[in-house]
C-alpha positions in Angstrom: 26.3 -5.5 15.5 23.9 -3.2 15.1 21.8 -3.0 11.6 18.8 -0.7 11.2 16.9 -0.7 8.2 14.4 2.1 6.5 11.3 1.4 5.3 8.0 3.3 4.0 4.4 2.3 5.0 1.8 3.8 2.9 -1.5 2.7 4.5 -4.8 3.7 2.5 -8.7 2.7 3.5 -11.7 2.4 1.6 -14.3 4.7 3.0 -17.7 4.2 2.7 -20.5 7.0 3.7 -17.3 7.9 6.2 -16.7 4.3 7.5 -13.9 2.2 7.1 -14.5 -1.0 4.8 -11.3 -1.7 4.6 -7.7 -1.1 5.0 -4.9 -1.5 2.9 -1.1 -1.2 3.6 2.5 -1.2 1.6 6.0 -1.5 2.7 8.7 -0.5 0.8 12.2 -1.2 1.5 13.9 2.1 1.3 17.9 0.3 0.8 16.4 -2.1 -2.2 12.8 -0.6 -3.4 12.3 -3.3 -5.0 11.3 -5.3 -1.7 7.7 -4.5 -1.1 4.6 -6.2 0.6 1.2 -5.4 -0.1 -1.3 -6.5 2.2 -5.2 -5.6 3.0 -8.1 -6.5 5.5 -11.5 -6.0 6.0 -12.0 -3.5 8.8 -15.9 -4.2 8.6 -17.0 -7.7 7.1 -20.6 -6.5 6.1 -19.6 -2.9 4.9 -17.1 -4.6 2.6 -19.7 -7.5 1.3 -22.3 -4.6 0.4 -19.7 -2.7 -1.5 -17.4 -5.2 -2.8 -16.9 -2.9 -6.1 -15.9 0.0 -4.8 -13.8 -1.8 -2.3 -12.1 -3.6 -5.0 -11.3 0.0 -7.5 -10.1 1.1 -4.1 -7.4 -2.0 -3.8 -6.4 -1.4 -7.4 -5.8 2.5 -6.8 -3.7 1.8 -4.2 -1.9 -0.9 -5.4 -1.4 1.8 -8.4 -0.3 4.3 -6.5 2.5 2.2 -4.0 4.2 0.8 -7.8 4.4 4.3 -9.2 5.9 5.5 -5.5 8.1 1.9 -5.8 8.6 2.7 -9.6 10.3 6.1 -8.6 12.2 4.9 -5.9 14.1 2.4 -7.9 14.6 4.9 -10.5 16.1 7.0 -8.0 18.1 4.4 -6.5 19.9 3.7 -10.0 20.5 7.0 -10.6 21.9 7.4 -7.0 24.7 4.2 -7.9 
């Protein structure tokens, strides 16, 4: 039988003078929200090494950003039941 699942990807890069440093993606599990993976990689090695700092207040943005969206989906989810 037939099951088909929705999810959202929310993908976000850190740019740096334009170029990609590196990339960062999370998928959320739109039947149970609270399912989500988080992962990131380095799109340029040696971009990423000379700007670590901003790289990193990038990842914790996004990481931010995808619990708030997970955050209201839940919420929305137990309203929903």
């Amino acid at each position: 039988m037939l099951e088909i699942a929705k999810n959202i990807t929310i993908t976000g890069y850190s740019k740096i003078d334009g170029e990609i440093a590196e990339g960062h993606q999370a998928v959320i599990d739109s039947a149970n929200p609270e399912n989500m993976s988080i992962s990131s990689w380095q799109q340029d090695g040696a971009l990423y090494k000379a700007n670590r700092v901003q790289c990193r207040a990038d990842a914790a943005e996004f990481e931010d950003a995808v619990y708030l969206l997970q955050d209201e989906m839940i919420a929305e989810k137990q309203t929903a039941e």
